[in-house]
N, C-alpha and C positions, 0 to 999 in steps of 0.2 A: 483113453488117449495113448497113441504107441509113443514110446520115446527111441524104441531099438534103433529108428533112423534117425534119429539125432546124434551128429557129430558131438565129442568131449567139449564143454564151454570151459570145463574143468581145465583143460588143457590149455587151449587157447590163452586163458586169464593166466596161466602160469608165466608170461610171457612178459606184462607188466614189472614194469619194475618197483620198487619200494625203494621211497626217497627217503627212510627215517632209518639212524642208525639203529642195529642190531642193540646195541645194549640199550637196558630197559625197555622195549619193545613187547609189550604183552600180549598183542595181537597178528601176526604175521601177514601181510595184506592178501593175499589168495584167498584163505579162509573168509574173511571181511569181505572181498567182492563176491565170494559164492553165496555170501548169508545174503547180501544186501539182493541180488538177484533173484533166489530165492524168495525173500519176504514179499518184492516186487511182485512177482508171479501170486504172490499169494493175496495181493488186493492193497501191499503197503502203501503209502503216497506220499511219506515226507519220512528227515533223518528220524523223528520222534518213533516214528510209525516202525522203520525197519528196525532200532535198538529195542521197541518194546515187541518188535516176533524173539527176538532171541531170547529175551524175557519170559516170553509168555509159553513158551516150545519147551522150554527148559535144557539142562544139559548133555539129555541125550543126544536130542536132534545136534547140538552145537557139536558136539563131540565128531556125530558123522559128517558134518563140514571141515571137521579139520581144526578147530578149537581145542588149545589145550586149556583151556581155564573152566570154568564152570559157568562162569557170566559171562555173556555177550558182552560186547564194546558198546556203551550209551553215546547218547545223541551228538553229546561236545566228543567224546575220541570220532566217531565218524566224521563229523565236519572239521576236525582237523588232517583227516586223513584223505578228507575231499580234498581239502584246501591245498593240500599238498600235492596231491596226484598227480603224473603225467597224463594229463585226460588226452593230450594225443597216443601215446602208447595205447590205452584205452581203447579208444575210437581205434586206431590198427589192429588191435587186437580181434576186436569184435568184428572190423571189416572181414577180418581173415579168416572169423570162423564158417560166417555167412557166405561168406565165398565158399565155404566144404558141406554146408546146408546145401546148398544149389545143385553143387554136382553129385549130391547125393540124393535128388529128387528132382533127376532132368526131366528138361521139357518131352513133350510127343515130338515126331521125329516131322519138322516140317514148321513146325510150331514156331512164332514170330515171338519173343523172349522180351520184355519193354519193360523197362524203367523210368520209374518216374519220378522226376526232379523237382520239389516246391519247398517253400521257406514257413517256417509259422516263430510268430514273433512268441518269449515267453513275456505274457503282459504283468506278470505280479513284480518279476522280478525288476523289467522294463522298467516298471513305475519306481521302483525304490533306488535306479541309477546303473545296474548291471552294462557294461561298455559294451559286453557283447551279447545279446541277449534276442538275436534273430539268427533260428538255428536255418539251416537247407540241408535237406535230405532227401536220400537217393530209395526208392522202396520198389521192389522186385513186382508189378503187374500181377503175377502167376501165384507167387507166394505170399502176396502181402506182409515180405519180413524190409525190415531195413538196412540197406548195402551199406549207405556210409552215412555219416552227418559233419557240418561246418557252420562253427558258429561266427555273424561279421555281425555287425553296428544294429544295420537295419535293413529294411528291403529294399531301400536304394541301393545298398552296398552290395545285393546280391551277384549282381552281374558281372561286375569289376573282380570278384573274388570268388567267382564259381569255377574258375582251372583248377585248384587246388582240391576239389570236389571230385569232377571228372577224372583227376592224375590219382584218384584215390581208389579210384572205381575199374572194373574189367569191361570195357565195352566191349572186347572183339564179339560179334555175332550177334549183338542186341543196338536193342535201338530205343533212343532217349528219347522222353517227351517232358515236355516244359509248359510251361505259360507264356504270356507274348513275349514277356518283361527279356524272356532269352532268347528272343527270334534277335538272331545277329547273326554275321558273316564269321566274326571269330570264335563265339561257341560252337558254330557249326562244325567247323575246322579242325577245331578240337578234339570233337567227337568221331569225324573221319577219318584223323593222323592215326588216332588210338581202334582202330578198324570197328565203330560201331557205326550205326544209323541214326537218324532223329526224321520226329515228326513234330515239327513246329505250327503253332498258330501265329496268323497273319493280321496284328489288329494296326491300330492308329500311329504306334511308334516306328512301320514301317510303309509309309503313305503310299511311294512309289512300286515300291510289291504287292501290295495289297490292290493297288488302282489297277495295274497287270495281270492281277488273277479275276479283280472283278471284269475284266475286260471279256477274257477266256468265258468265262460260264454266261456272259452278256450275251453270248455268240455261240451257245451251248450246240444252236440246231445245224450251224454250217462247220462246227471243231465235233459233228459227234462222234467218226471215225478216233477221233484220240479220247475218247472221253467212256468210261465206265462207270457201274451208276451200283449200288447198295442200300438197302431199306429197312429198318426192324422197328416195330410198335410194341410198346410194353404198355401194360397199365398197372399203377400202385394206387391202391385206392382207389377215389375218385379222379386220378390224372390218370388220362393216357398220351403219351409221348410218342411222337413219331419222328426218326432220325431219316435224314435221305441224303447219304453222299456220292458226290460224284466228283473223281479224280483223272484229269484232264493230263494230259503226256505233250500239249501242243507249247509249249515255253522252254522246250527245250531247245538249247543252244540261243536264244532269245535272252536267257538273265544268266549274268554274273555269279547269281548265289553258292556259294561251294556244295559240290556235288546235287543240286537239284535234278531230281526225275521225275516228279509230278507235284502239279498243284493241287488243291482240294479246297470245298467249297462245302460245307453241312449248314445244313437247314432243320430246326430242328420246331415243332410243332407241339404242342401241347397244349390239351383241351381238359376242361375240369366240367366230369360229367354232370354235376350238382348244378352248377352255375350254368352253364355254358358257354364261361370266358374262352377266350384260345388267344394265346400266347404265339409270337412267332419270332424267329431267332435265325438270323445268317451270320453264321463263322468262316473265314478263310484258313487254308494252313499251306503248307509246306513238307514236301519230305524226300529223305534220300534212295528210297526204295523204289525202284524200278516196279514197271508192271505185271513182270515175271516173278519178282520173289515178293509182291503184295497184291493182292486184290483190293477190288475196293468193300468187300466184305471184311478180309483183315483190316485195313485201314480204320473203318468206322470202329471196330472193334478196338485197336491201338487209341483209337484218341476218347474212345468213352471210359476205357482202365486208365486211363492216368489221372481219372478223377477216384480213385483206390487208395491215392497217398491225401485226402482229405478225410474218407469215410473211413480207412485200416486202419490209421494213422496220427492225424492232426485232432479228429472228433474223438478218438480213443483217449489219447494221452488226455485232452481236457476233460472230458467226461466221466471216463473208470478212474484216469486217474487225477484229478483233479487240478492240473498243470500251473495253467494261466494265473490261480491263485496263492501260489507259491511264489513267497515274495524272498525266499535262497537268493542272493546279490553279491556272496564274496566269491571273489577271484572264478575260478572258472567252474565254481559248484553247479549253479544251475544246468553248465554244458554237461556235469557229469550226469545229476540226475538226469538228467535227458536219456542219456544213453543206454543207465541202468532200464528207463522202459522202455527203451528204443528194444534193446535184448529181452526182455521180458516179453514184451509183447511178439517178438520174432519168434522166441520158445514155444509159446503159448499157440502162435499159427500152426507152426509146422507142426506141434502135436497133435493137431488137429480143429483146435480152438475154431468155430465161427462168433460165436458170443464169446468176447474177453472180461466182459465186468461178472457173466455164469463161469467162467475156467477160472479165475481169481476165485473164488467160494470155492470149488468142486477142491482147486490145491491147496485150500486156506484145511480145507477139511482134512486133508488127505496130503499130507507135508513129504511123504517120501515118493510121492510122483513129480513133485517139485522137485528134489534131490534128486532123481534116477534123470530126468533133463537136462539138466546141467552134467549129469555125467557120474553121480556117485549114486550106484548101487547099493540094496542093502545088506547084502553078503560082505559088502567093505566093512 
């Protein structure tokens, strides 16, 4: 795994601040988020787990973090020092690295750059009362790292409290994708003021757009001068899938919607060659990209990666790392662990990771390519 293009996380974290006075302070917080990060990367999954790597590594490893003691911080100093944390500084912090991840491994020249926006509730914590415990997160299409995260109530609350998301985020030059739940006029808007794109789907919570698009592709054969068309078949196992979109330019000047330049219409087919059920699926969407700077090959493309922040993402953190049953409830710990593998798992792509529950072992084995990630070499 290369680390040479990975920006300092070392750095970045320098920027947090520490809420506990200097005296008596036996741990300095930089140190303590590099370990915690660190163990993350290395397969850890709750505060027990990260105080018994430092445990278990011994003094050396601690010492090249930046530890002047000989023992790690155990379980009760980190969740006091959770508990205390400015998890927003945090979360800036970490925005800010991943923003210097990106422009250090830009797109191809032409290349359509998509973000994808979704919420995943933490259900262990949920259950034992956590107020805020439905995170929404931003996850880079290309790189499968995470841009930002915001933790609100629930996923009603998503929408109401997604500008604070967006205002955290760099759109110029990319383009958002979401779920229905964010097909509205004023996230759109948001997302144009701040010079990015969106590709929105069109379901039930917007009846009257949705009846206007099924209208257009109803009348596919006499709109086909505005209408282009895109196809790809995959088979996994016994499914094979077939996508076919086509993105219609004829509703322009017709709807309201801010900045709309084409509608879209996918149809998606899937047959199980065992059986030989076949399944069939029409989605509508929306989006701000002209037919000049998208095809409808990129389009199909855009709206099947924004299902990336489920499979990079939402299935990683529950399954590597066992999330949903982490029942963490005080003050805004849960948000914090989030974030330690929101970064962890960011590390872990852009070293190269495709399997992150195999790159957790390979750094669990091998502790100073976990170190050299975050920024400290062994020559330090």
């Amino acid at each position: 795994m290369d680390t040479r293009r990975v920006p300092s996380l070392r750095d970045a974290l320098a920027d947090v601040p520490d809420f506990r006075q200097a005296s008596g302070r036996r741990y300095e917080l930089l140190p303590v988020l590099l370990l915690c990060c660190v163990a993350v990367m290395c397969g850890a999954r709750s505060q027990s787990a990260i105080a018994e790597w430092g445990s278990n590594y011994g003094a050396r490893w601690l010492a090249r973090l930046g530890m002047k003691r000989r023992r790690g911080p155990s379980q009760p100093t980190l969740h006091r020092i959770f508990k205390g944390l400015d998890h927003e500084s945090l979360e800036h912090a970490v925005s800010g690295w991943v923003e210097q991840v990106v422009r250090a491994h830009p797109a191809p020249t032409a290349a359509l750059e998509g973000l994808a926006i979704d919420g995943k509730s933490l259900r262990g914590s949920a259950g034992q009362g956590t107020p805020q415990s439905h995170l929404v997160s931003a996850l880079s299409h290309r790189l499968g790292i995470v841009m930002a995260q915001l933790a609100v109530a629930d996923k009603s609350h998503e929408l109401g409290h997604l500008e604070p998301l967006l205002a955290a985020l760099v759109l110029d030059g990319r383009v958002v994708t979401c779920d229905a739940l964010h097909t509205h006029a004023d996230v759109a808007r948001k997302i144009l003021d701040s010079g990015g794109d969106y590709l929105l789907p069109v379901k039930g919570n917007q009846p009257t757009l949705r009846a206007d698009i099924e209208l257009v592709f109803a009348h596919a054969e006499k709109l086909a001068d505005t209408i282009t068309v895109a196809q790809t078949t995959d088979q996994h196992g016994d499914r094979i899938a077939t996508r076919r979109l086509q993105a219609s330019t004829a509703l322009q000047g017709y709807m309201s919607f801010p900045g709309h330049q084409q509608v879209l219409e996918l149809r998606r087919t899937v047959t199980n060659k065992r059986t030989g059920a076949t399944r069939h699926e029409v989605v509508h969407g929306i989006t701000s990209l002209s037919r000049e700077r998208a095809s409808a090959a990129q389009l199909l493309k855009l709206w099947r990666e924004h299902w990336h922040i489920e499979n990079k993402l939402h299935w990683v953190r529950d399954v590597t790392f066992d999330e949903d049953r982490s029942q963490v409830r005080v003050g805004h710990i849960p948000q914090v662990m989030a974030a330690l593998r929101n970064t962890a798992i960011s590390l872990l792509r852009v070293c190269g990771a495709e399997n992150i529950a195999a790159a957790c072992r390979r750094f669990a084995a091998k502790p100073a390519l976990a170190l050299a990630a975050v920024g400290i070499r062994l020559r330090e």
